[in-house]
C-alpha positions in Angstrom: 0.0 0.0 0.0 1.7 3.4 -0.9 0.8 6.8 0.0 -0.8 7.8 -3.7 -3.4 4.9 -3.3 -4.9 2.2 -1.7 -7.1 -1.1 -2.8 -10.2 -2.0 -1.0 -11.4 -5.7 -0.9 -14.2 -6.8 -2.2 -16.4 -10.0 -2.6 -16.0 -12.6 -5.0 -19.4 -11.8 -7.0 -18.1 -8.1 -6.7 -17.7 -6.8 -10.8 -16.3 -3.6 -11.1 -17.3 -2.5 -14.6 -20.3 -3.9 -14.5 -21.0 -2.0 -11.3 -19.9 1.0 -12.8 -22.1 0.4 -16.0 -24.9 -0.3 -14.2 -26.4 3.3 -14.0 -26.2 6.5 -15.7 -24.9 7.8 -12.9 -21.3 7.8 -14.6 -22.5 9.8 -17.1 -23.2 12.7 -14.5 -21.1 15.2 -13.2 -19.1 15.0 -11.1 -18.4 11.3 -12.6 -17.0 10.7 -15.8 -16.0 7.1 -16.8 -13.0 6.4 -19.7 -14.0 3.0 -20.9 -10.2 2.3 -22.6 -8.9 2.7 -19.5 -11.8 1.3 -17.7 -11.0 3.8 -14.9 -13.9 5.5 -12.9 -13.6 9.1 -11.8 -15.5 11.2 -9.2 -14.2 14.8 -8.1 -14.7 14.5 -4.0 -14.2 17.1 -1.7 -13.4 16.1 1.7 -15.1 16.9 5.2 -11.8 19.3 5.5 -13.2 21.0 2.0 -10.0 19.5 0.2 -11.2 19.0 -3.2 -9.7 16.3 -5.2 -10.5 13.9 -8.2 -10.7 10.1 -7.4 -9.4 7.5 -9.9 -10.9 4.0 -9.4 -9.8 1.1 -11.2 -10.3 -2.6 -11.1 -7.4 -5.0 -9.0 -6.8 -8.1 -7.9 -9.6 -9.0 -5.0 -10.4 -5.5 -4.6 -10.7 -2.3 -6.1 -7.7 0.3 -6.3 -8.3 4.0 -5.3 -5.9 7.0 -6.2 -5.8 10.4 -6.9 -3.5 12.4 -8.9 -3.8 15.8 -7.2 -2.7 14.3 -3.7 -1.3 11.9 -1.8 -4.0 9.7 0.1 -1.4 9.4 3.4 -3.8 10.2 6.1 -5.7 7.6 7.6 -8.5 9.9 8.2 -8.4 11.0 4.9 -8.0 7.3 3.4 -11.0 6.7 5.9 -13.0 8.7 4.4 -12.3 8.4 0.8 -12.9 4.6 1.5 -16.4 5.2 3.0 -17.3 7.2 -0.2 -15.9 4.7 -2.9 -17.4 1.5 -0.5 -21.2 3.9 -0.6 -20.6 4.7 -4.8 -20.1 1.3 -5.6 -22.2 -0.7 -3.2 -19.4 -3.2 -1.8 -21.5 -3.8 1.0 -24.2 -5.7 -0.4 -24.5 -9.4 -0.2 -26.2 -10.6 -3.0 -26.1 -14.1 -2.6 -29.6 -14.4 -1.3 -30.3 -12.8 -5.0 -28.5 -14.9 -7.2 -30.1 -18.0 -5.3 -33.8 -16.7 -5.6 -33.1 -16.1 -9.3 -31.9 -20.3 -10.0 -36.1 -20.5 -9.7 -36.1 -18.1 -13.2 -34.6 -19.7 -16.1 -33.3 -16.7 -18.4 -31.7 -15.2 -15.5 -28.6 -17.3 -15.3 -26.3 -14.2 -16.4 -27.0 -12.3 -13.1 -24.9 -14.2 -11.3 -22.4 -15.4 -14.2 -21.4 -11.8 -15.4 -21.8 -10.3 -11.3 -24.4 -7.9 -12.3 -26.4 -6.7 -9.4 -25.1 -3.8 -7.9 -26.2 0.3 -9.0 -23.3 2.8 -9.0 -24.4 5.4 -6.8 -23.5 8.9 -5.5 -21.2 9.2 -2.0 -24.6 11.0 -0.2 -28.1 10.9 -0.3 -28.4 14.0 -0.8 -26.8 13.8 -4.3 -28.7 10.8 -5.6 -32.5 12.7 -4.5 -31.2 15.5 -6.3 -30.0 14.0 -9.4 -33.0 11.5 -9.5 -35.1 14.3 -9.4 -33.4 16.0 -12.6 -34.1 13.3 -14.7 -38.0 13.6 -14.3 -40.4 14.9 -17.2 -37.2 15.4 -19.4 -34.6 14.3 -21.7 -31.6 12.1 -20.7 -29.5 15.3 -22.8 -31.8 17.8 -20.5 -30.7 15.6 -17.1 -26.9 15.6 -18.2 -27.2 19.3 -19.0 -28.6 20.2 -15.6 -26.4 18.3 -13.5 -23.5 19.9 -15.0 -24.7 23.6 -14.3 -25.9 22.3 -11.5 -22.2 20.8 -9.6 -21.0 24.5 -11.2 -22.8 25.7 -7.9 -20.2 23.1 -5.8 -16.3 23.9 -4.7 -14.2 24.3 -7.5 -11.2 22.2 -8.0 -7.7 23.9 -7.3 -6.2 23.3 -10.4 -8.3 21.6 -13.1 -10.2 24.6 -15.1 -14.4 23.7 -15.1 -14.0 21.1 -12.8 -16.1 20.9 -9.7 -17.5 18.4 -6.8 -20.9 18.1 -6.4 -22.2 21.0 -4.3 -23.4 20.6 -0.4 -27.2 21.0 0.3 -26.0 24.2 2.6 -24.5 25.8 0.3 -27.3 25.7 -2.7 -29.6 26.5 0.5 -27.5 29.8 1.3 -28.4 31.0 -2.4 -31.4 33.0 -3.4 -33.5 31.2 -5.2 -33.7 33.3 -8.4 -29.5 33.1 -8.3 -30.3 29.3 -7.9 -33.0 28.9 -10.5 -31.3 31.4 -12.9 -27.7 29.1 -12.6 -29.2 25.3 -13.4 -32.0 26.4 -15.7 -33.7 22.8 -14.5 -37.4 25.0 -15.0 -39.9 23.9 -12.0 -37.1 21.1 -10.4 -35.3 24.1 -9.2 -37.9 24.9 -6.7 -38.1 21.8 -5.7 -34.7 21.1 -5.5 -34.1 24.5 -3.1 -36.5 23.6 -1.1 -34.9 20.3 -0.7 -31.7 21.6 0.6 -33.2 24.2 2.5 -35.0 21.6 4.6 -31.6 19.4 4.8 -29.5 22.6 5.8 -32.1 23.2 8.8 -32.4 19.7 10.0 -36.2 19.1 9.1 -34.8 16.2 7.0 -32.4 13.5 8.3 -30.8 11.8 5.7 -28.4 9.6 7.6 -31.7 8.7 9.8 -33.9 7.9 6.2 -31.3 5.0 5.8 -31.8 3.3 8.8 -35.6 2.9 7.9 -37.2 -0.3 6.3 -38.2 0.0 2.6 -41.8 1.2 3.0 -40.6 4.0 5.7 -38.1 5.0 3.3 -40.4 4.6 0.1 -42.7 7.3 2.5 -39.9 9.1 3.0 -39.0 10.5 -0.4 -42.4 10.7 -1.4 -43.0 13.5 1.1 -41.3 15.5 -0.7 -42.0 17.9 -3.1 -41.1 16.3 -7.1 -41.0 12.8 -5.9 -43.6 10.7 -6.9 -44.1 7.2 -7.6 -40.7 6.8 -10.4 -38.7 8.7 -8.2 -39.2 7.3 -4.8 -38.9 3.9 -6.5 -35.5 4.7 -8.5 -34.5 6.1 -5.1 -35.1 3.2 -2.8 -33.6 1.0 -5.3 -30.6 2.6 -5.3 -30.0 1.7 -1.5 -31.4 -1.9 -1.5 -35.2 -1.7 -1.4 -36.0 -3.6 -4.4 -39.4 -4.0 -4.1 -40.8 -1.5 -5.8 -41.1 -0.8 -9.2 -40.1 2.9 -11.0 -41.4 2.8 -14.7 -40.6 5.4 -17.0 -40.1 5.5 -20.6 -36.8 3.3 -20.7 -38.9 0.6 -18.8 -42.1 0.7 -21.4 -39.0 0.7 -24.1 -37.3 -2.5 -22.8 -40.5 -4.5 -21.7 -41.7 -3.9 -25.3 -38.8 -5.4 -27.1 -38.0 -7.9 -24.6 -41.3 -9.4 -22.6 -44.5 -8.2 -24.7 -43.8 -8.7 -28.4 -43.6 -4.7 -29.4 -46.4 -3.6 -27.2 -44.8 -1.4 -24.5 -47.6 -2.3 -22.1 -49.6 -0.9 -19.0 -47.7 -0.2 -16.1 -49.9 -2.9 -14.4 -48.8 -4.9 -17.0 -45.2 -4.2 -16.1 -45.9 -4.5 -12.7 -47.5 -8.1 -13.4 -44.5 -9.6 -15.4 -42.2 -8.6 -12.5 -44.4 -9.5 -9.6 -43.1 -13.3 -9.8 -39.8 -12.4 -8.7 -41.2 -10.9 -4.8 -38.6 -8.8 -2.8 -36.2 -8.8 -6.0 -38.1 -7.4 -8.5 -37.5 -3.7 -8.4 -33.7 -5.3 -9.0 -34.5 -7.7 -11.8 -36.5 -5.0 -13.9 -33.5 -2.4 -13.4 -30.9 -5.5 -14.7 -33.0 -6.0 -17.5 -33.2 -2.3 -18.7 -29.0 -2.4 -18.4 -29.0 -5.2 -20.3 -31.2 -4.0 -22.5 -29.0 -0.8 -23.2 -26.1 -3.5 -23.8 -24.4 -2.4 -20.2 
């Protein structure tokens, strides 16, 4: 182990590209994935405010973290950065009890052969309820648009021009709304998304105690807030291992069309139907079969 870096372990049904390809999330700023190298990237700025880009690669058992902007010597700082990579990449789920409900599903044997399973996600909460709700009522070029002017609003990187972590709910809550709204252009999300913030930067919402809840609690949860309905409590509760619930949008009609209904995209009680054999898993399954669908 060398000051510039560091490898975390991981589980033997752990796949790192997969993982990473699992979600448009590493499409988003402050991600940006370079598939020749097949090395993940996420600028991260610190509890200290230090803001430096993370390089994440595939090893041997594990998965190696560097930066090139600092040395990772600290064990505090190594601490931390491990917390956020572990939290991004879902290390700590154990999908065993997964792969052995879906032996009862022939057609599903490439779960577990090509380790699919996980959902790259953000380092905070807070960052995946914002970003989930920019990609409602819009354009995936819209959602990618947003979230760029949007981390604009975060700490700026020291050295690398236009490059920028993803921005804390205090400060987009210290702005004016109309400086806000005016800056990420997302149209009626911004009002939302202020408010948001605003309630997390005065303690009315917990987000560290919304992750301690159980799935319906949770689902509750997000839905009580302004902009998340149905889709986006779904997508959000998925993301931290409720799978029982299932967010439809138009990439779901797309892929149930071509790949379980014969063209017809379907109801969404006829997506919720197909999906309802496989019981606590199938919030999962669907989302593995829109990947797949994609050719992730």
């Amino acid at each position: 182990m060398s000051d510039s870096g560091f490898v975390i372990a991981t589980a033997p049904q752990f796949g790192f590209e997969r993982t990473v390809l699992s979600h448009g999330w590493l499409m988003l700023s402050p991600f940006s994935w370079d598939d020749e190298s097949g090395t993940l990237s996420y600028v991260f700025q610190s509890a200290a405010g230090a803001v430096l880009c993370l390089r994440m690669r595939a090893a041997a058992g594990g998965v190696a973290v560097d930066s090139p902007d600092c040395k990772l010597a600290s064990a505090g700082l190594r601490a931390e950065v491990a917390s956020a990579v572990r939290r991004m990449l879902n290390l700590d789920w154990d999908l065993s009890a997964f792969y052995a409900a879906m032996k009862a599903h022939p057609g599903y044997e490439w779960l577990m052969a090509q380790r699919r399973g996980r959902i790259l996600i953000a380092p905070s909460l807070w960052e995946d309820l914002a970003k989930v709700l920019l990609t409602t009522n819009c354009n995936w070029a819209q959602t990618v648009n947003m979230c760029r002017q949007l981390c604009r609003l975060g700490a700026p990187h020291p050295r690398v021009r236009d490059c920028y972590a993803f921005p804390k709910a205090e400060g987009i809550a210290a702005l004016e709304f109309e400086a806000f709204a005016a800056r990420v252009r997302a149209g009626y999300r911004s009002a939302y998304l202020h408010q948001l913030a605003r309630k997390i930067a005065a303690g009315e919402v917990n987000l560290d105690a919304w992750l301690a809840l159980d799935g319906d609690d949770f689902f509750r949860a997000v839905k009580s807030l302004k902009g998340f309905g149905d889709y986006a409590a779904g997508t959000i509760a998925r993301m931290v291992g409720h799978f029982d619930r299932i967010a439809i949008d138009t990439a779901c009609h797309a892929m149930f069309a071509e790949r379980h209904n014969g063209g017809d995209k379907g109801s969404e009680a006829d997506i919720k139907a197909h999906y309802q054999r496989f019981g606590r898993w199938r919030g999962l399954v669907m989302w593995m079969d829109i990947m797949r669908h994609h050719g992730a």
